[in-house]
ROPA-286292 format. One line per field, with one value per atom (N, C-alpha, C): atom name; x, y, z. Coordinates in nm, 2 decimals, decimal comma, m for minus. Each point is the difference from the previous one (the first is absolute). Layout:
N
atom <- c(CA  ...)
u <- c(X  ...)
v <- c(Y  ...)
w <- c(Z  ...)
//
This chain:
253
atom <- c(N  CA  C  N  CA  C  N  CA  C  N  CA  C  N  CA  C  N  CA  C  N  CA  C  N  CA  C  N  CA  C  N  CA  C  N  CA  C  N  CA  C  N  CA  C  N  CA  C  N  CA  C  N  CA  C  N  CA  C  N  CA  C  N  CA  C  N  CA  C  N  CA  C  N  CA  C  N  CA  C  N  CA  C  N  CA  C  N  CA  C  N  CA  C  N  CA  C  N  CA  C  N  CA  C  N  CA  C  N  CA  C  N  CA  C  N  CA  C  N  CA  C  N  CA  C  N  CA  C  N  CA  C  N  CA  C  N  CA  C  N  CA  C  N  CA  C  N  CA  C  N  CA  C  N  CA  C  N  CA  C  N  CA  C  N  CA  C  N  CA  C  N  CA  C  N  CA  C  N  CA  C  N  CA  C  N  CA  C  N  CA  C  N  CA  C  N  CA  C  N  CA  C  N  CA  C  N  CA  C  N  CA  C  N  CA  C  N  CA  C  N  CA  C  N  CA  C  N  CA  C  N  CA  C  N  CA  C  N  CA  C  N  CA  C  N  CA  C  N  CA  C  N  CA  C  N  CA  C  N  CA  C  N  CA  C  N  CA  C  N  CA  C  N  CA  C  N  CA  C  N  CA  C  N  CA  C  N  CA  C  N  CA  C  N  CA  C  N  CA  C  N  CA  C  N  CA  C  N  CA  C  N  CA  C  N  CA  C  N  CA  C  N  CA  C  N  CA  C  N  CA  C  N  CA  C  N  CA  C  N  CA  C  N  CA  C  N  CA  C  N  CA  C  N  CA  C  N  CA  C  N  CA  C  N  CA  C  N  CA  C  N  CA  C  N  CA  C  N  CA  C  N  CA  C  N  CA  C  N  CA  C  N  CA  C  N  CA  C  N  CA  C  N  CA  C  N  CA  C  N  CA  C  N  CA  C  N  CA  C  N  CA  C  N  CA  C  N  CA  C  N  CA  C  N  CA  C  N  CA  C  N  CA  C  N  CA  C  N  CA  C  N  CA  C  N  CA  C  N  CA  C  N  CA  C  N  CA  C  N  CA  C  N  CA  C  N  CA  C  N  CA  C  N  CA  C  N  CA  C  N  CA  C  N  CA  C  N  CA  C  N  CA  C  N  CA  C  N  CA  C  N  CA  C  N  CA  C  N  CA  C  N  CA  C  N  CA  C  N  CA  C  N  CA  C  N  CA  C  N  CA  C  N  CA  C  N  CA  C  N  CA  C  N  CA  C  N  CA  C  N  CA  C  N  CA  C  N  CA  C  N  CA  C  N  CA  C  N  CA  C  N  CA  C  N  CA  C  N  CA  C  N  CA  C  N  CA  C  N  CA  C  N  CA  C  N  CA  C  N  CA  C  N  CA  C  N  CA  C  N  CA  C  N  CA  C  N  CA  C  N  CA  C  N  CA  C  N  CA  C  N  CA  C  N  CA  C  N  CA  C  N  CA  C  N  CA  C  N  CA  C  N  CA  C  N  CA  C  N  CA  C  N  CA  C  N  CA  C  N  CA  C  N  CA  C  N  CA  C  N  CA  C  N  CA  C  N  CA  C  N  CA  C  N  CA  C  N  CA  C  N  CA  C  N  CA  C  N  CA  C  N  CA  C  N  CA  C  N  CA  C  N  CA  C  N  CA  C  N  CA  C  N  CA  C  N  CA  C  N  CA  C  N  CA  C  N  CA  C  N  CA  C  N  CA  C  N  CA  C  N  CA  C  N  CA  C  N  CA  C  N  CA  C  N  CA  C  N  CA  C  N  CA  C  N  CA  C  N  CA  C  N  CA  C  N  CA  C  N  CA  C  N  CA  C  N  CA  C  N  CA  C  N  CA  C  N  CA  C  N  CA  C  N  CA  C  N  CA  C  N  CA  C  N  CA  C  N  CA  C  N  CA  C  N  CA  C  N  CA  C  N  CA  C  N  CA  C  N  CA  C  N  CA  C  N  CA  C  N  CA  C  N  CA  C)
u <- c(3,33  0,02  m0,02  0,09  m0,04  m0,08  m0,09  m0,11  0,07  0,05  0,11  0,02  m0,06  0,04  m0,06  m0,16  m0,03  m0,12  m0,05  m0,21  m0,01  m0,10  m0,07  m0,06  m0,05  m0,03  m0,14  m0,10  m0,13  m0,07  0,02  m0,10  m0,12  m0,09  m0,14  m0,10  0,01  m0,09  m0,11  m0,06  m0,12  0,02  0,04  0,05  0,10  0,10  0,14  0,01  0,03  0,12  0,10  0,06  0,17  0,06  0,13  0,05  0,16  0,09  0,11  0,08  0,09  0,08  0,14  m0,02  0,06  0,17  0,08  0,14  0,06  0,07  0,06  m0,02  m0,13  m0,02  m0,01  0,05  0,01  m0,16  m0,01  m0,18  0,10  m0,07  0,06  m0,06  0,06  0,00  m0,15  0,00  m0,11  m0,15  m0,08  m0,15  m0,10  m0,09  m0,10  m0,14  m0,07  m0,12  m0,12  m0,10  m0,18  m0,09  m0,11  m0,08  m0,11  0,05  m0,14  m0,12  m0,03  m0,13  m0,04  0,12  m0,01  0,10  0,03  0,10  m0,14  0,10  m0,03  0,06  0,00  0,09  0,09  m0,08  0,05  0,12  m0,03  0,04  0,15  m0,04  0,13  0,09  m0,01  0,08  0,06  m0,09  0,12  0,09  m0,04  0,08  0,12  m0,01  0,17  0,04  m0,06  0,03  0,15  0,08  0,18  0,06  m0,11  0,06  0,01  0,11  0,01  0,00  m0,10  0,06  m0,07  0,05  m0,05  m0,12  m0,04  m0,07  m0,10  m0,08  m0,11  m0,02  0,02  m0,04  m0,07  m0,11  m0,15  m0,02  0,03  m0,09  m0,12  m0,11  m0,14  m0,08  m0,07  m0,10  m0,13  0,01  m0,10  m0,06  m0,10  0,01  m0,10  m0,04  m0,06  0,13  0,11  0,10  0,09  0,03  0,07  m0,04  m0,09  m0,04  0,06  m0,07  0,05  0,18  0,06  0,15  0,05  m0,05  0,02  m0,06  m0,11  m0,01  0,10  0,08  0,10  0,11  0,02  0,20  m0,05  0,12  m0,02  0,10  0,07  0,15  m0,06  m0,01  m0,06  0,02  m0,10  m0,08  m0,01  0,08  m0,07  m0,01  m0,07  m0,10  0,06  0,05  0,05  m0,10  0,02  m0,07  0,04  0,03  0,02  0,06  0,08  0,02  0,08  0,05  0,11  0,16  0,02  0,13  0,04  m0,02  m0,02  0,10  0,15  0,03  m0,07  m0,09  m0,11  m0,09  m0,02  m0,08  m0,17  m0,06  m0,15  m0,13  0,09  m0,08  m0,10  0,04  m0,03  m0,12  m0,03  m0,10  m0,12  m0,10  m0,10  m0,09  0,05  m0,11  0,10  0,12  0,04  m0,01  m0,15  m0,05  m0,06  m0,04  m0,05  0,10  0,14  0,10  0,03  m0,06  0,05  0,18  0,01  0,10  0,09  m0,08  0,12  0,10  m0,09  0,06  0,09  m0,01  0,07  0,16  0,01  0,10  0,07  m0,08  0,07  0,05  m0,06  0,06  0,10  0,02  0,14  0,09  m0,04  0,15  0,00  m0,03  0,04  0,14  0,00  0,10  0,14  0,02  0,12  0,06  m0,07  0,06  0,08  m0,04  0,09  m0,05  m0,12  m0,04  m0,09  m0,02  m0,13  m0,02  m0,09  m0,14  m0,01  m0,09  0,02  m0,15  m0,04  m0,14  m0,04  0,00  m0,03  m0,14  0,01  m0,13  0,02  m0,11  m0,05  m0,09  0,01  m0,06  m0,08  m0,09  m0,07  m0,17  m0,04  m0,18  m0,09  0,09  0,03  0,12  m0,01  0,16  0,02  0,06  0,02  0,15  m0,05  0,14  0,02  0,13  0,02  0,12  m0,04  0,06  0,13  0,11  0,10  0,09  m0,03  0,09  0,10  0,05  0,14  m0,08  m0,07  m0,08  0,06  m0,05  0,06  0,16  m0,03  0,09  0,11  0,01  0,06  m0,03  m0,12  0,03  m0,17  0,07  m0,11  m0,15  m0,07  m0,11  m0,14  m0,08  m0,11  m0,12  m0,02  m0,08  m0,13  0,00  m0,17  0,07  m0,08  m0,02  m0,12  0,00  m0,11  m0,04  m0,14  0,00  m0,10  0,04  m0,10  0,01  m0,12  0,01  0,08  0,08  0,08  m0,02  0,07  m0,04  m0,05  m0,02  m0,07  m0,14  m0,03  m0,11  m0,08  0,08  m0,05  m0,01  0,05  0,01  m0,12  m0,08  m0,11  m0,13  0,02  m0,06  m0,11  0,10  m0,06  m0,06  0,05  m0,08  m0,10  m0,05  m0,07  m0,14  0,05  m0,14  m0,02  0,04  m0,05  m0,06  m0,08  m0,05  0,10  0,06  0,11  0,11  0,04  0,18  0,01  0,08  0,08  0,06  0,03  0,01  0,20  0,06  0,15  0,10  0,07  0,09  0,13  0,01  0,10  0,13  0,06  0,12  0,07  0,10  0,06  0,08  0,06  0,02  0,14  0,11  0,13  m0,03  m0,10  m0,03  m0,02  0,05  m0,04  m0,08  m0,14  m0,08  m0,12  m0,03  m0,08  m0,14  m0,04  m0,15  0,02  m0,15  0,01  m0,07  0,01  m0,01  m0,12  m0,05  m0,10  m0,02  m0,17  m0,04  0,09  0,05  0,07  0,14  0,07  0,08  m0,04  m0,05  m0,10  0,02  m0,11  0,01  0,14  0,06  0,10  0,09  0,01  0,08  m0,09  m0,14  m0,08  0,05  0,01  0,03  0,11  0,07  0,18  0,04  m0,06  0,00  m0,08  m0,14  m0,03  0,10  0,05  0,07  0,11  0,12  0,05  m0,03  m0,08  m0,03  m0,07  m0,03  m0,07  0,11  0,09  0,16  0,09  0,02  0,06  m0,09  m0,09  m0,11  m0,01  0,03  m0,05  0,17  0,12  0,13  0,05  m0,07  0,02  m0,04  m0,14  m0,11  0,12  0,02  0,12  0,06  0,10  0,17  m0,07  m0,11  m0,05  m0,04  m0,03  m0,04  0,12  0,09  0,11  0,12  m0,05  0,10  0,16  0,01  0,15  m0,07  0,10  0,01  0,01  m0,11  0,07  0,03  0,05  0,09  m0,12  m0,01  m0,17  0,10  m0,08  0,03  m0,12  0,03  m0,10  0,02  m0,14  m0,01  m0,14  m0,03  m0,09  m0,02  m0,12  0,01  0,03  m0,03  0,03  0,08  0,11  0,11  0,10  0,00  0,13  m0,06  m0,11  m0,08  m0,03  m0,01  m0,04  0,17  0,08  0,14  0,05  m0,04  m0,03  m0,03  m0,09  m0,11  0,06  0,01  0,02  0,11  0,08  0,11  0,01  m0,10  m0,02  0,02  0,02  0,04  0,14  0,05  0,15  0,05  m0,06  0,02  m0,11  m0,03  m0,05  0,05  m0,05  0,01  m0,12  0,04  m0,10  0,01  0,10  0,00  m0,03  m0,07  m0,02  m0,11  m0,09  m0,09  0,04  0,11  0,09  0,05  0,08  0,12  m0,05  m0,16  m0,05  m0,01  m0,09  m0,03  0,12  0,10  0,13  0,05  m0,03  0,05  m0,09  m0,19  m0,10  0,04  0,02  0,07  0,08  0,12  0,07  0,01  m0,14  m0,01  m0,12  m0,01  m0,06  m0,14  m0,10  m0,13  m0,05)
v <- c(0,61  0,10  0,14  0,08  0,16  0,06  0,10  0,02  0,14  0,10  0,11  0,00  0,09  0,03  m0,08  m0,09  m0,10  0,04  0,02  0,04  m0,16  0,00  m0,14  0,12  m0,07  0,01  m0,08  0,06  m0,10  0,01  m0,05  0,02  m0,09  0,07  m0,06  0,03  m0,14  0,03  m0,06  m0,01  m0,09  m0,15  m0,05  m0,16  m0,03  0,04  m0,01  0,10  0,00  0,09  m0,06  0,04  0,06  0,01  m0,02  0,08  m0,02  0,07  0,00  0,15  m0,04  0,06  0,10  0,11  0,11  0,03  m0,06  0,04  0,11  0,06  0,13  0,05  0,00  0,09  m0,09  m0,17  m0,13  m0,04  m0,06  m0,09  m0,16  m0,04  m0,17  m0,06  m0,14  m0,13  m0,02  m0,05  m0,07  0,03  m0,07  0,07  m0,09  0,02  m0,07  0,07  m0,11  0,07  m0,08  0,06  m0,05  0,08  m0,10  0,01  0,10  0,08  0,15  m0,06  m0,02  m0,05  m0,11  m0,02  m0,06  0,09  0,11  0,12  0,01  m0,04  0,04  0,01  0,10  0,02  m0,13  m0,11  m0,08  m0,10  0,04  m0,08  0,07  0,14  0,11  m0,01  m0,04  0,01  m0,14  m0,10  m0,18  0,05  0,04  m0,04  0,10  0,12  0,09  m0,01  m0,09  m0,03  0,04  m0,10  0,02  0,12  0,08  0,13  0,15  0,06  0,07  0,16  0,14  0,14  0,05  0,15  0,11  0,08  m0,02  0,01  m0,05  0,05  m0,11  0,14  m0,08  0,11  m0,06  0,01  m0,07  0,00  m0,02  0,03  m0,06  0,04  m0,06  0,04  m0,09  0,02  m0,08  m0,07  0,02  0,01  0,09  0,09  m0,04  m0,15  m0,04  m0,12  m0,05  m0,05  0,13  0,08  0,09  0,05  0,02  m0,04  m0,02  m0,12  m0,16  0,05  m0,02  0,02  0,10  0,13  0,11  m0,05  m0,10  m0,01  m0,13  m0,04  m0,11  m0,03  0,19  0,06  0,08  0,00  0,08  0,11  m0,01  0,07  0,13  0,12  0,06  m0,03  0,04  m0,09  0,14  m0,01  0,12  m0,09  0,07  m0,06  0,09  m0,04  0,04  0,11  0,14  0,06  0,12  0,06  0,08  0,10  0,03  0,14  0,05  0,15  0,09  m0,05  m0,11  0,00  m0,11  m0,07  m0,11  0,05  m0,14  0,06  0,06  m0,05  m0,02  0,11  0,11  0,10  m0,05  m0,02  m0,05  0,15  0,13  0,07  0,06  m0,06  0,04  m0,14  m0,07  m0,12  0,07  m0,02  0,07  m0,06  m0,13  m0,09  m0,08  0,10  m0,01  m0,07  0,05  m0,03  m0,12  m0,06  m0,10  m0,12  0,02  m0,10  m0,12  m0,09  m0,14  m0,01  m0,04  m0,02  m0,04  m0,12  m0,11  0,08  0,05  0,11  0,13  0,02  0,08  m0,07  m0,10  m0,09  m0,01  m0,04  m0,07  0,12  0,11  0,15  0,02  0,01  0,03  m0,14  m0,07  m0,16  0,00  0,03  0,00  0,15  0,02  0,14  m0,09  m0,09  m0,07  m0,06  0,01  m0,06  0,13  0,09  0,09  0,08  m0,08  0,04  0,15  0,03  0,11  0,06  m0,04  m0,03  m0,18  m0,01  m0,11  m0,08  m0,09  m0,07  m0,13  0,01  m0,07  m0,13  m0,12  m0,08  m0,08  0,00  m0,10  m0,08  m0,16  m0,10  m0,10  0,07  m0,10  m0,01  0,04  m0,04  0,15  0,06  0,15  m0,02  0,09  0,04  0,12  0,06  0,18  m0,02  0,13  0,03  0,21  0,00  0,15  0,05  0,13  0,04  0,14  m0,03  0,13  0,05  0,17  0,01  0,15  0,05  0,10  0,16  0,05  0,10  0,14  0,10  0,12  0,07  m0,04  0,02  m0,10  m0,10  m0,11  m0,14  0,04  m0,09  m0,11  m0,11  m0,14  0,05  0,03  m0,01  m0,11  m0,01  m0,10  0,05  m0,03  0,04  m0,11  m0,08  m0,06  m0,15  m0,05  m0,15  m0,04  m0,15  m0,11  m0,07  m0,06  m0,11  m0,10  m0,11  m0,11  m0,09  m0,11  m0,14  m0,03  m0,12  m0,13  m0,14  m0,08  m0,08  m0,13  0,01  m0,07  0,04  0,15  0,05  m0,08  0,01  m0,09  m0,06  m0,11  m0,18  m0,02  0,08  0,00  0,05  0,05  0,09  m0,09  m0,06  m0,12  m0,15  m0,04  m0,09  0,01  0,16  0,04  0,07  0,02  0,07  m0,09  m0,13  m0,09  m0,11  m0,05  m0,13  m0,10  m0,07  m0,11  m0,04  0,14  0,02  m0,02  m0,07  m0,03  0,16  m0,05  0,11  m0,04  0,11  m0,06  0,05  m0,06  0,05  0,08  0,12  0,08  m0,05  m0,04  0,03  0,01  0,05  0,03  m0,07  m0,04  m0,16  0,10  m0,08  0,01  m0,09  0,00  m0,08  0,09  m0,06  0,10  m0,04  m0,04  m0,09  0,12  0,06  0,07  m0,06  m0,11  m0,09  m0,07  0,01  m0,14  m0,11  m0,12  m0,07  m0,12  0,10  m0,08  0,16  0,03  0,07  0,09  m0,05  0,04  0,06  m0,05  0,06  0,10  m0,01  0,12  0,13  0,01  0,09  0,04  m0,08  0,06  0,09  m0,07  0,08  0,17  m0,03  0,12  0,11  m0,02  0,08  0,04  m0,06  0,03  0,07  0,00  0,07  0,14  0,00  0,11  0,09  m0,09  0,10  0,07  m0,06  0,03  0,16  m0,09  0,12  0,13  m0,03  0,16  0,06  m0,11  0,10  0,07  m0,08  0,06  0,13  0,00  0,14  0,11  m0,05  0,09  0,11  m0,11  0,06  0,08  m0,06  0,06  0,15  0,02  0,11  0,12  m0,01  0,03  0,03  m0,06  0,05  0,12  0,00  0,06  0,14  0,01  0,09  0,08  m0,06  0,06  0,02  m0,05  0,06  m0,06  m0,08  m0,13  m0,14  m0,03  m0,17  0,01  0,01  m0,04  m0,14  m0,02  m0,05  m0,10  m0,13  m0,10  m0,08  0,04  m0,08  m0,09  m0,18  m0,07  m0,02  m0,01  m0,11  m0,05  m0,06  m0,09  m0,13  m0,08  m0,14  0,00  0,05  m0,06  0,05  0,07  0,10  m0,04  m0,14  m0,09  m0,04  m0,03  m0,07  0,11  0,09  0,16  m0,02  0,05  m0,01  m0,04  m0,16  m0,10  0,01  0,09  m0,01  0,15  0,09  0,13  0,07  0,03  0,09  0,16  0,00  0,17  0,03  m0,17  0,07  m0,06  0,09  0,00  m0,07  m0,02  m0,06  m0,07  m0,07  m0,09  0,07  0,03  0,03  m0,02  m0,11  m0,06  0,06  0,11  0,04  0,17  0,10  0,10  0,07  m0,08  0,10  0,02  m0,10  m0,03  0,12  m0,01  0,14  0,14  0,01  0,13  0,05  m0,14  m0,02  0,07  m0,07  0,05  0,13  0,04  0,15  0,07  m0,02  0,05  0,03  m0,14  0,00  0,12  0,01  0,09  0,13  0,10  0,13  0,01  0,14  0,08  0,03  m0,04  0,03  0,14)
w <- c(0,56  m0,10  0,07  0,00  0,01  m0,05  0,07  m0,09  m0,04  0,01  0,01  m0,13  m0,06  m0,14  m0,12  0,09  m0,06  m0,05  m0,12  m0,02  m0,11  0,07  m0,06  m0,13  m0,13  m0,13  0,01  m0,08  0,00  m0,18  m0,07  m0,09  m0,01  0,00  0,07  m0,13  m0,11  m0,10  m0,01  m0,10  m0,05  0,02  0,01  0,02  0,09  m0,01  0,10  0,13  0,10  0,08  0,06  m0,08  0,01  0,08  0,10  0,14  m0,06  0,01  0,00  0,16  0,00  0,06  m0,04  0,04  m0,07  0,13  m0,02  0,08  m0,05  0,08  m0,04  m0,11  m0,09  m0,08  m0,15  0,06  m0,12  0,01  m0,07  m0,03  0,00  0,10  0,03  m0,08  m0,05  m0,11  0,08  0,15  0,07  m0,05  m0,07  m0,03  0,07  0,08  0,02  m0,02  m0,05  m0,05  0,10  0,00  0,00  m0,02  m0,10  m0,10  0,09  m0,06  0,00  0,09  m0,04  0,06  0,12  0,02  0,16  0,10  m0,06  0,10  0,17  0,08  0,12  0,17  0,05  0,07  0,04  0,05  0,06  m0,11  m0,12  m0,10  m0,02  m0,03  0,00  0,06  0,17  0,11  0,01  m0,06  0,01  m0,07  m0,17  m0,05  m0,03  0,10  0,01  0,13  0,08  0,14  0,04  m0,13  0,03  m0,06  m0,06  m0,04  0,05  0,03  0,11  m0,12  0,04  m0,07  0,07  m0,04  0,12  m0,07  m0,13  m0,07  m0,14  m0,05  m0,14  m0,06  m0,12  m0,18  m0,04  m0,04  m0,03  m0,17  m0,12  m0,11  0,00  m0,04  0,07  m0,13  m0,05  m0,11  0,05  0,09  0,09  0,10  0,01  0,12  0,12  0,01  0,15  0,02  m0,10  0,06  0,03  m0,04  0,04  0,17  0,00  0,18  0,07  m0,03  0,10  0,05  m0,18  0,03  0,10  0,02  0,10  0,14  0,02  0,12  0,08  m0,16  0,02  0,12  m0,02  0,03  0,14  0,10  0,09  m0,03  m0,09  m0,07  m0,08  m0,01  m0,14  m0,15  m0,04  m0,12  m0,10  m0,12  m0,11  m0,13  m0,08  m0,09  m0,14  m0,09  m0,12  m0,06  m0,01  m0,07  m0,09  m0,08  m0,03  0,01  0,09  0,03  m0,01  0,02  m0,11  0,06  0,09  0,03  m0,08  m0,09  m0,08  m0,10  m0,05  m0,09  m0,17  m0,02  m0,05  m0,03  m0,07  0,02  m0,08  0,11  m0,07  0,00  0,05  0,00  m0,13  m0,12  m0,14  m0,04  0,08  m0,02  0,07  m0,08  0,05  0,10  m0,03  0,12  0,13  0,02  0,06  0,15  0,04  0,12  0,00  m0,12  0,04  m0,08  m0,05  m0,01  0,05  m0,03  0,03  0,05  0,17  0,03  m0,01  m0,13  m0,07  m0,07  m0,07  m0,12  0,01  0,14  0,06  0,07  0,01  0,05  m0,13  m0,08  m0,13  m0,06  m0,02  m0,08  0,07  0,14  0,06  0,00  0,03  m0,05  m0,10  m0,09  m0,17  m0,05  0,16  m0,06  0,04  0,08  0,05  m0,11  m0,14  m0,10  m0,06  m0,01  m0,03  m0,14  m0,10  m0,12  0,02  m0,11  m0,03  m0,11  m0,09  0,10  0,03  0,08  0,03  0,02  m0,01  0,03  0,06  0,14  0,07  m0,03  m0,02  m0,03  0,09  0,06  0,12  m0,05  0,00  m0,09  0,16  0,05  0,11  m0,08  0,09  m0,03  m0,11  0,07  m0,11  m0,07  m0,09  m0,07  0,00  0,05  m0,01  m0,04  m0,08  m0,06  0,04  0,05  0,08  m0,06  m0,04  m0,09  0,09  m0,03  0,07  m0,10  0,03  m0,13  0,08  m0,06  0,07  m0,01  0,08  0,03  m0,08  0,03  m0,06  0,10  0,11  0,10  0,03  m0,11  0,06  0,06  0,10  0,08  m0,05  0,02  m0,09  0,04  m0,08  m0,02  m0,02  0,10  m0,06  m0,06  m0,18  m0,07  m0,02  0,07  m0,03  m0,03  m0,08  0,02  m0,05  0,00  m0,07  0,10  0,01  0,10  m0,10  m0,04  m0,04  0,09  m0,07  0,09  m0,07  0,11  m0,02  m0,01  m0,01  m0,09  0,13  0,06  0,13  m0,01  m0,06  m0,02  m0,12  m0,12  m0,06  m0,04  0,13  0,01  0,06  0,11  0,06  m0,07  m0,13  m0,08  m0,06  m0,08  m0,12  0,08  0,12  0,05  0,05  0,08  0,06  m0,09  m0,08  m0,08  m0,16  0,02  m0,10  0,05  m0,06  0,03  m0,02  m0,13  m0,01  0,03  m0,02  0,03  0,13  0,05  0,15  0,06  0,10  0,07  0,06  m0,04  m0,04  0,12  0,05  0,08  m0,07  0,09  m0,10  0,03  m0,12  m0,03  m0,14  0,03  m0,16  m0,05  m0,13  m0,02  m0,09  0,01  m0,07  m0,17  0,01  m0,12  m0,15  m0,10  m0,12  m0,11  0,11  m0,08  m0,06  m0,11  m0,03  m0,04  m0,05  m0,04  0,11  0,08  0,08  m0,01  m0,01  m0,03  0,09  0,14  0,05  0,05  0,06  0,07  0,06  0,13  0,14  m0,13  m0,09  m0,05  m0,10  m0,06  m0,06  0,10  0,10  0,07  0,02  0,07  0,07  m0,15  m0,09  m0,10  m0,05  m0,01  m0,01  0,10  0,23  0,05  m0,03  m0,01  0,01  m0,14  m0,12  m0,11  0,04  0,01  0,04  0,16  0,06  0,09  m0,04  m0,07  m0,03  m0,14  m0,10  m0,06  0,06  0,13  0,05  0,09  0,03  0,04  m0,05  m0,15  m0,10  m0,06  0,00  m0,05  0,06  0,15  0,11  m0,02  0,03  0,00  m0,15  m0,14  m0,13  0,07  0,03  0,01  0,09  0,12  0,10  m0,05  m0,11  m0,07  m0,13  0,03  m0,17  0,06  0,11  0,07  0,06  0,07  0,06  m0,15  m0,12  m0,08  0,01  0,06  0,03  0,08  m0,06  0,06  0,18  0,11  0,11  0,05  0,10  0,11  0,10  m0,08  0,03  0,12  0,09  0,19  0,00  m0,01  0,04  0,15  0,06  0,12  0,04  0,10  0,03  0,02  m0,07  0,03  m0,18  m0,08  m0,13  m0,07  0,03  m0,02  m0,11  0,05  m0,04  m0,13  m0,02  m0,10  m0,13  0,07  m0,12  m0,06  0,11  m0,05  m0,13  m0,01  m0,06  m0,17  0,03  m0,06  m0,15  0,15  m0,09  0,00  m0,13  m0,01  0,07  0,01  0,07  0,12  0,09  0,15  0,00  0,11  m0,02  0,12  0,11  0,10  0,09  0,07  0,11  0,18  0,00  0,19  0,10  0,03  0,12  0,08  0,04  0,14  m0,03  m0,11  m0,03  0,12  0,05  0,07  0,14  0,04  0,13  0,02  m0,17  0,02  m0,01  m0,07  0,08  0,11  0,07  0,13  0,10  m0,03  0,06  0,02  m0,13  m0,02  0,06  0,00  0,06  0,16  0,05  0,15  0,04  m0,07  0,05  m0,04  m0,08  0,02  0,05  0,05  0,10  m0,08  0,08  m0,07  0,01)
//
């Protein structure tokens, strides 16, 4: 493969990292991941061994793997952050400087859909939800955002700080079973009701504030399942923090 016009993509979260490859300006199908927590150089370098670019776009939320990853590449390495060449104007967020890079990927890939205002939710170990709306001047604006726990959060919650209750492996069930009918289903219908109702509350809260209905961008690991779940998001995009990432790549910091 040519590396010529090639930047490797990294989203580097709480549980997963991410690697895709970015061609002529495309985000490739190819994803390979490993788990956060065993990231290390030597691990980095097997597993893109066959992958050739002349550059790495880092989203990084955390920041002793974020490291590692920069001492990964001999290629230059930039790190998603904020800054005024972004289609994206985040200069009106006050905590600008200390913005989660997720959130910064996802507020600029959520404009490739074309909506506004628009609200990016990211459904992993956090849930943030990022809010863009069409500035005074025109050009997309980022006004703030939500961050709660997710629902891996409180699968670990309830087994962990009770004595009886089992301690449950997260997943989310296509099922439309509301009473459960043994313990282990109990719970699970308890999280998945309580998640749901604090996404639906969170996004009511948002549309009541901005005064219109916006433009709900799911992704993550439970994207598909909120989908599912709730009439208020309008689409599913597994590949939203990529297509920041992407766009991040190619302006001038």
């Amino acid at each position: 493969m040519n590396s010529e016009n090639t930047i490797l993509l990294i989203d580097n979260s709480n549980s997963r990292t991410k690697f895709r490859l970015c061609i002529n300006g495309k985000v490739g199908d190819e994803l390979r991941i490993l788990p956060t927590n065993q990231i290390t150089e030597e691990r980095v370098n097997d597993a893109l061994s066959d992958w050739c670019f002349s550059s790495a776009c880092i989203c990084s939320v955390v920041p002793e793997t974020a490291a590692v990853l920069r001492s990964s590449f001999s290629c230059p390495v930039r790190f998603v952050t904020a800054h005024d060449n972004l289609p994206v104007d985040f200069s009106c967020y006050e905590g600008r400087a200390t913005l989660g890079a997720d959130r910064i990927a996802n507020a600029v890939g959520a404009l490739d859909w074309g909506h506004l205002p628009v609200v990016a939710v990211d459904l992993g170990s956090a849930v943030t939800f990022d809010v863009v709306v069409r500035g005074e001047h025109g050009k997309p604006c980022f006004i703030g955002g939500v961050i709660a726990p997710g629902l891996p959060v409180f699968y670990d919650y309830l087994g962990t700080r009770t004595a009886l209750l089992p301690r449950l492996t997260h997943r989310c069930s296509s099922e439309s079973v509301h009473i459960g009918q043994n313990t282990e289903q109990a719970m699970r219908c308890g999280l998945e009701a309580g998640g749901k109702g604090m996404l639906r509350g969170i996004l009511s809260d948002i549309e009541s504030d901005l005064g219109v209905r916006p433009f709900v961008i799911a992704t993550g690991g439970d994207a598909s399942w909120a989908a599912k779940c709730l009439s208020e998001i309008n689409l599913v995009d597994p590949m939203l923090t990529f297509r920041g990432l992407a766009c991040v790549a190619k302006t001038e910091s």
